[in-house]
Steps between C-alpha positions, in 0.01 A plus 500: 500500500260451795646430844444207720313530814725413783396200684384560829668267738289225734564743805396834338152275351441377904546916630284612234240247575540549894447831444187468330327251796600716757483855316834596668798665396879553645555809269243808593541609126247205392266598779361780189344238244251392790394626838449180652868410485650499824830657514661298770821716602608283855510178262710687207709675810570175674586310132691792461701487809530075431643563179221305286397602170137665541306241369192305584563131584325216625759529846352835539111422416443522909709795589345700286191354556468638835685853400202515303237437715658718791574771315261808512496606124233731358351335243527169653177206505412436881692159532235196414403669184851570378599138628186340297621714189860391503369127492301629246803642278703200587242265348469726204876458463511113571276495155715716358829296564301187369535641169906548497693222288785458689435221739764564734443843547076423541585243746676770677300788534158245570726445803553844620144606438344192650720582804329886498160347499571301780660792695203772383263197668715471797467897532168531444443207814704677748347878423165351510545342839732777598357886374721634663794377410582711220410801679235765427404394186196298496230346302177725621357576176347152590227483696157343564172764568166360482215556763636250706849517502756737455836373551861433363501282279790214339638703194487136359151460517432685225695312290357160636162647377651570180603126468192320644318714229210809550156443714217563356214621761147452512434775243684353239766743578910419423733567827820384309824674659749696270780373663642228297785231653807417306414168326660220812583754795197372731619113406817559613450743793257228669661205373923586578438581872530373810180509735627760762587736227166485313314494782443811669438636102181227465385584829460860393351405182240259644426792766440723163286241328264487802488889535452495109127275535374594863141573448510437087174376417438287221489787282841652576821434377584196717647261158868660504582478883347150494743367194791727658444239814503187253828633344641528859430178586577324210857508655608353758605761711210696413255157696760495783523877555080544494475234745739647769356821498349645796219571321450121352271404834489839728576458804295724775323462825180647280542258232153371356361433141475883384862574644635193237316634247590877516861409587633195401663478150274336330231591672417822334541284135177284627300792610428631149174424395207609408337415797321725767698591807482737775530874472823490704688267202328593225690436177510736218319577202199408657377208284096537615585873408647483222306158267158456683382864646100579379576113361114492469490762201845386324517252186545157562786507246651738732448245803627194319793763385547521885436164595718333215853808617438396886487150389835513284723678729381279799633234318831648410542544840425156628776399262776680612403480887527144443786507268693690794402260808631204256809666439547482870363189549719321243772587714600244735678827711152682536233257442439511888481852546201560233310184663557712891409789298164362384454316821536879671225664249274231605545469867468886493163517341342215635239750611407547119252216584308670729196673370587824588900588402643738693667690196763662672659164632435297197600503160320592241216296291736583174824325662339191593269495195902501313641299700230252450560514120852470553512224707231304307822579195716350732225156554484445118739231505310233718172616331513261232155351411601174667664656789805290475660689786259467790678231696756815522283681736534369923165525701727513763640857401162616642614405864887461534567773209594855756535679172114574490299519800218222347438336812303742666272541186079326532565163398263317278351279798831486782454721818796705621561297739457128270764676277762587790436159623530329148860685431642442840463133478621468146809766564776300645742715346334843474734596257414754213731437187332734312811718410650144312497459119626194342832527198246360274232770578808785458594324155131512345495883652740598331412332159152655454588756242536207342193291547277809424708582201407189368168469586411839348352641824546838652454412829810402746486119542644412858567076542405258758642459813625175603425422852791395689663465852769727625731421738352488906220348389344834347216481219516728236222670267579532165381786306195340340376531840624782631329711206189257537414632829632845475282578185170329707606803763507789239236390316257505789636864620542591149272400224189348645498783805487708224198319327366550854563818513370556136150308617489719815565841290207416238299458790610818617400688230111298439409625841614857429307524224201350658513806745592766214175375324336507870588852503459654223132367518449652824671787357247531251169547750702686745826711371723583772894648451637280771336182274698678228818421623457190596417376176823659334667388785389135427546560104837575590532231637383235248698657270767449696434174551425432147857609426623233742296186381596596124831468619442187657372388184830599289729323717321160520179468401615548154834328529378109420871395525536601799182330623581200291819468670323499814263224399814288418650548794210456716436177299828410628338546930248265411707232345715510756267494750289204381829335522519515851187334587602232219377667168150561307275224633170430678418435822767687649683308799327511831802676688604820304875516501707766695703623230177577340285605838827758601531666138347828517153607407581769262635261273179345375293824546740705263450254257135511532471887538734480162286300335153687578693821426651360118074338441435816460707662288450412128721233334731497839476124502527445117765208475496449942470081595228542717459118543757500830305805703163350396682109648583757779194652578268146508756343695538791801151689486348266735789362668519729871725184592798697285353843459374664831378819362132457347535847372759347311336268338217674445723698242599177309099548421526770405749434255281255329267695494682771287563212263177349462356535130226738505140363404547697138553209284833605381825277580720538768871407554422414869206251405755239448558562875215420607335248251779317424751471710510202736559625892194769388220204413607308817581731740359819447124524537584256851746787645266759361224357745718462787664807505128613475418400820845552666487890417223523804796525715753705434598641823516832407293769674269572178477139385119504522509760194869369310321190492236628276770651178686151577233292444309745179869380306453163588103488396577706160782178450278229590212682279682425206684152558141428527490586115764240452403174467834317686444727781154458543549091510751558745264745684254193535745267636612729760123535584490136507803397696496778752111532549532557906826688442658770361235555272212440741705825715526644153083517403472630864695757485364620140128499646668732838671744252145533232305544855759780616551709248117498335413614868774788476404592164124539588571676788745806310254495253263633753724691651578685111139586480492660795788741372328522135185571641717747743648627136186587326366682759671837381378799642601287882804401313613836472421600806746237668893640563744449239678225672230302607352482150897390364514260772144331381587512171812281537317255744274461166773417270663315755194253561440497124873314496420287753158358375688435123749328661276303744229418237755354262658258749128409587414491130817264444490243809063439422607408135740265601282308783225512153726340251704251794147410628355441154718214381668441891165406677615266778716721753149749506292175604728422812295539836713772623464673189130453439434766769765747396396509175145536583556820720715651235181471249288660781695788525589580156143483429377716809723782439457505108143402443392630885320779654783723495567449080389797456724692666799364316426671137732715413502701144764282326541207696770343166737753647523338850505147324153459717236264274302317722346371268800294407558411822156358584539281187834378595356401816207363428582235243 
């Protein structure tokens, strides 16, 4: 007959389970079965000594708890590992008491092992912000080592990795951590805490998050440390803590843009890019080294490859960046902090706009380019096709706001001293209420998960701002406009300097290979070893270069979204400005207002340097309204009333310019523009003129030769609205109606410019056959040093330039006084214009039908763009 099992009683079930979470024993016999049990003799002595049966109980969880931990035993986990694996056993035994049938006894022992969880978290708190405490044992076995950094490092990081999930770098490669967390110890060891407890643990994990990315290019493993920082400050103790951290906003006597960068918290996060820096802060792997080295002899599957990774994990990054400023910004606690923190990266690098950067006290081209991305994230909710929103954003944030330093920016037509006068006499109260957000504003904050859940987007929506009066009279900016003017700041230190700087590095790179080829050809009639190096010295450096503007080109070139986005929001500028001189119609008011004379300059030429930049790169404008830049453009090109700068708006030409249909025949998705689009048949070819004529002046030291490029846009533009029938009518009418006016001045300054620059192109065409002839000559060729012959050689192919250039503006302003004149006869039949006219024809035909004809031949004359014969038909009929 088989025996029954004795039952085991509810106290022996709670020792044996106790036992098991905290691998413990009172009896050194059991100590055999594993060497991680602890024998712990002082608690059995003292139970002893008490009288108390030696079992484990929930009263005696603690005390032997901390015999555990304090104990030196030989076999014994350093402390945060054996604390993580006793939460570990105790959930493993929670599932397993889920499973028992009697109720009472479940209910029970869910108690007691809840209650060990909670203790094993409390542990694990004070041990992490105390190593000490539990004497010598410690966690060391953890520890960061890169190239940048080698450190101590949170033996919970590792376990935060594990959560957040692996990183994979730019090679495809997996960084996942081994170290897997018990299934709800992170929830409740962030979420069951008070903030003084927790914090000095965050502080050391945000300080090993930073360590963990400084100088991580785009191609390192940057993913995991960024998502460990979005799982931080997804609680709330994780925002508060990274916001009080002495590392949030440095503080130093030396503080400038590279210090924030380098040493803030998040500051490191925004540096990784793929970007060019300097040699000091360069980020590794080297992504010019490593995707677009010899790029000239690769496959161009293995450059899109490139293009298409750099592309991707730019994006990812964006993302979370923004992800983790919203966190903090849905915050009410530490919304103000990350709006001072911006504020301070933008003060900081307000140098960035200078054309030289001093690299060692500004930030990178990579942080701002991110930032720029980010912020335009954080914009998408008042970017709605009908901006909805505008009203949101104050023009008077530009002069009372002391969060940004605006005022001291080029305004669009104010002088510094019109603006100081402006504010002080519409300040009474000189308050700033910037740091003042409305209940309503805090309720939509907090509700976007919400409102981008349902609306299927990625991107963090942020709400309106409601603006509103605080008490003493202070105005307040909600955050519509805060991030309005904030993002106009990054992007022009960000994004478009770094179109700038992309313009000025392709530059770069066609005048270094102008001199290799220089070289090398003097090279080849004269070898010499110090010419040697310096044409590997100068291949070097193109290929250096090379690496750089590829880069470039994987970061934003290629990224349409991101150039999109910037479209949308400078769509937004324009709007909103319009608004302030009372919206998108013609003639503007006589007396430009001051909210629109004080707002600064850079506002309308980023949009304009955007849009040249985004012409040119294929299908950037696919899907872009155009129609309110183009209402834009006709309504402020000729208006020096409201837009001071002539340089200015001498680049809303050239934006036209890049969308005006080329004369192939084949549709265009800018005709519409231009042919049909109302403001363009009434205004344009009129403000076209004028601007014409008001170039002459420009007030800059090399206006006599700017004035030239300004007005070759503005003659290719008026070339072909002559094509258009709407545009020519109008073109007659302004002939008509301003006969002794503008377009009188216009005519005569047409005739001035084909007089000038036929003269100088004669003249260096004279001046080239004295070189050829020079040239040809070989045997004294030879004879002549080196350096003398290098030096002639580029004052050739420098004067070839110059006559192409100079011929085709010659070429371009004859045709149009042949085809105005031909169906506009009267202006050229006014007394004043009879004679002008009359000596023009003189001198065209003297120098191209003259004694001196002769002397102009040259071998191929089609090269130049020199046909006199054209040009003595053009002016003849």
């Amino acid at each position: 007959m088989a025996t029954t099992k004795p039952q085991r009683s509810p106290e022996e079930i709670e020792d044996i389970i106790l036992r098991k979470i905290f691998l413990v024993t009172l009896n050194e016999a059991t100590t055999d079965a594993d060497p991680r049990i602890a024998y712990l003799e002082l608690t059995a002595a003292e139970l002893l000594s008490e009288g108390k049966d030696m079992r484990l109980s929930r009263d005696l969880m603690e005390r032997v708890l901390v015999d555990r931990l304090s104990g030196n035993f030989p076999a014994a986990e350093p402390p945060f590992l054996y604390l993580i694996n006793c939460y570990r056993r105790a959930h493993d035994e929670l599932k397993k008491i889920g499973n028992m049938k009697d109720k009472n006894l479940r209910s029970e022992l869910e108690a007691v092992v809840k209650q060990a969880k909670k203790m094993i978290v409390s542990y694990c708190r004070i041990h992490l912000a105390n190593p000490d405490f539990f004497g010598s044992n410690n966690d060391n076995n953890y520890e960061i080592n890169n190239s940048n950094n080698k450190s101590s490092i949170s033996p919970l990081l590792p376990f935060i990795f594990a959560e957040v999930g692996g990183g994979i770098d730019g090679f495809g490669n997996s960084t996942s951590s081994g170290s897997q967390c018990p299934p709800g110890f992170l929830k409740e060891f962030f979420e069951e805490a008070d903030f003084d407890t927790l914090d000095p643990i965050l502080k050391g994990l945000y300080e090993n998050l930073r360590g963990s990315v400084l100088n991580v290019s785009a191609l390192g493993n940057f993913q995991q440390p960024l998502r460990a920082l979005l799982y931080l400050v997804s609680f709330p103790v994780g925002v508060k803590s990274l916001v009080n951290h002495q590392w949030w906003i440095p503080k130093s006597v030396y503080l400038n843009g590279r210090v924030i960068e380098m040493t803030s918290i998040l500051g490191p996060f925004f540096h990784v890019s793929a970007l060019p820096d300097h040699a000091i802060f360069k980020s590794q792997p080297d992504v010019g080294q490593q995707c677009f080295s010899e790029a000239s002899t690769r496959r161009p599957a293995d450059l899109l490859s490139s293009f298409t990774t750099i592309k991707t994990v730019m994006r990812g990054l964006y993302k979370d960046l923004g992800d983790v400023l919203l966190a903090l910004l849905k915050n009410t606690d530490t919304r103000e902090n990350v709006l001072e923190y911006l504020a301070e990266v933008i003060n900081r690098n307000s140098s960035r706009a200078h054309i030289q950067v001093e690299p060692l006290s500004c930030a990178s081209s990579g942080m701002f380019v991110n930032l720029s991305a980010v912020m335009l994230r954080l914009c998408d909710p008042f970017l709605d096709a009908n901006l909805t929103k505008r009203d949101k954003i104050d023009p008077k944030y530009v002069f009372y706001s002391s969060r940004l330093d605006l005022r001291s920016l080029t305004a669009l037509h104010a002088s510094s001293e019109e603006v100081s006068e402006w504010i002080n006499k519409g300040n009474p109260a000189k308050a700033d209420g910037s740091k003042h957000f409305s209940d309503g504003e805090n309720q939509l904050l907090q509700s976007q998960e919400a409102t981008s859940s349902s609306g299927g987007a990625s991107e963090p929506s942020l709400p309106a701002g409601r603006p509103a009066s605080i008490g003493g009279g202070k105005s307040k900016y909600p955050f519509i406009c805060e991030c309005f003017f904030m993002t106009a700041r990054v992007l022009n230190l960000g994004l478009l300097k770094a179109f700038s700087d992309f313009k000025h590095l392709v530059q770069d790179i066609s005048r270094a290979e102008d001199t290799l080829a220089t070289l090398k050809a003097t090279q080849g009639q004269t070898p010499s070893s110090q010419l040697n190096l310096e044409i590997t010295r100068i291949e070097k450096e193109i290929e250096l270069s090379s690496q750089e503007k590829l880069c470039y080109e994987a970061q934003i070139l290629r990224d349409g979204d991101l150039i999109q986005h910037a479209l949308s929001f400078y769509r937004l500028m324009i709007v909103w400005l319009v608004d302030l001189v009372g919206g998108f119609k013609m003639p503007l008011p006589d007396t430009c207002p001051m909210e629109f004379a004080c707002m600064p300059e850079h506002f309308v030429e980023d949009a304009m340097e955007l849009l040249i930049f985004a012409s040119r790169i294929p299908k950037a404008l696919d899907g872009v309204l155009l129609d309110d830049f183009m209402n834009f453009i006709i309504m402020f090109m000729a208006s020096p009333k409201y837009i001071r700068n002539p340089y200015l708006r001498s680049k809303m030409v050239e934006v036209l310019n890049c969308w005006m249909p080329r004369r192939s025949g084949s549709s265009s998705a800018t005709a519409t523009l231009f042919e049909g689009h109302q403001m363009s048949l009434e205004y344009l070819v009129r403000n076209l003129l004028k601007l014409y004529v008001d170039i002459e002046f420009t007030g800059s030291h090399t206006q006599f030769y700017d004035k030239f490029n300004i007005r070759h846009n503005i003659a290719e533009l008026l070339e072909y609205l002559w094509q258009v029938p709407s545009h020519r009518n109008a073109w007659r009418q302004i002939a008509k109606e301003e006969e002794k006016g503008v377009y009188l001045n216009f005519l005569n300054f047409l005739i001035n410019d084909s007089i000038y620059l036929l003269d100088e192109s004669l003249n260096k065409i004279l001046e080239l056959k004295v070189i050829e002839a020079e040239m040809s000559n070989t045997a004294e060729w030879e004879r002549r040093p080196a350096q003398e012959r290098q030096e002639r050689t580029r004052l050739f192919h420098s004067q070839e330039n110059i006559i192409r250039i100079d011929m085709k503006l010659a070429n371009e302003d004859v045709s149009m006084l042949a085809f105005t004149s031909e169906q506009i006869v009267a202006p050229f039949l006014l007394p004043e214009m009879i004679e002008r006219v009359a000596s023009m024809l003189n001198y065209f035909l003297l120098q191209l039908v003259g004694p001196q004809r002769k002397s102009l031949t040259l071998k191929d004359p089609e090269k130049y763009e020199f046909r006199p014969k054209q040009l003595l038909k053009q002016v003849s009929t």
